[in-house]
C-alpha positions in Angstrom: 8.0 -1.8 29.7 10.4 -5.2 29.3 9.7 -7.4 27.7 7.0 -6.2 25.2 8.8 -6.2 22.2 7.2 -9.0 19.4 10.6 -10.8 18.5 10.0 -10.7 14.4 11.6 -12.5 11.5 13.5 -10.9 8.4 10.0 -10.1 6.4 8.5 -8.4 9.9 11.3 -6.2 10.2 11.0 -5.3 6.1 7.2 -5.0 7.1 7.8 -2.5 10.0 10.3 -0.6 7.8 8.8 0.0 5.8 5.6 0.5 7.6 3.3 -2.1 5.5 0.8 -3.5 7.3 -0.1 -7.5 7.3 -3.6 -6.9 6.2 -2.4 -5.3 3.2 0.2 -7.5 1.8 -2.5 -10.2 2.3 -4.6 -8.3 0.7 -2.4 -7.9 -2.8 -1.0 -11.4 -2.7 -3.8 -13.6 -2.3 -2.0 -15.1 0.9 -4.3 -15.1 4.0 -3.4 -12.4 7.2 -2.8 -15.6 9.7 0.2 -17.1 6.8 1.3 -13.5 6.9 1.0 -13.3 10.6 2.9 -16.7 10.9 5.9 -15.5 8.5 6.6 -12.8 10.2 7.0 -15.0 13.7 10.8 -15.4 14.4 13.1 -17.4 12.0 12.0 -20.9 12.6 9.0 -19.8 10.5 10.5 -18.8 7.4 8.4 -19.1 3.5 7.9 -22.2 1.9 9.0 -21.8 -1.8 5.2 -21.1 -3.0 4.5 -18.6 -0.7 8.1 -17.0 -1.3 7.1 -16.8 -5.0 3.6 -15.4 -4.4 5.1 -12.5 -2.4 7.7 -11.8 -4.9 5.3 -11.4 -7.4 4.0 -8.0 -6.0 
């Protein structure tokens, strides 16, 4: 099965470490799943300040 692993940024990884789902960080910050979803894309997509100090906050 090539080929079928999501390529994820540094907060996915902490995410599947951790085993926290998207749902439920979206959930406690305030941030909606598809900004969550889109952060944990590969690098290019890394947190604008605001959301960076939203998530911090938890």
């Amino acid at each position: 099965m090539f080929g079928l692993v999501k390529r994820r940024s540094r907060f996915g990884k902490y995410l599947d470490d951790h085993s926290i789902s998207q749902q439920e960080i979206a959930n406690e910050s305030g941030v909606s799943k598809s900004t969550i979803s889109r952060l944990c894309q590969p690098e290019e997509n890394e947190p604008t300040v605001g959301v960076q100090k939203r998530l911090l906050e938890l």
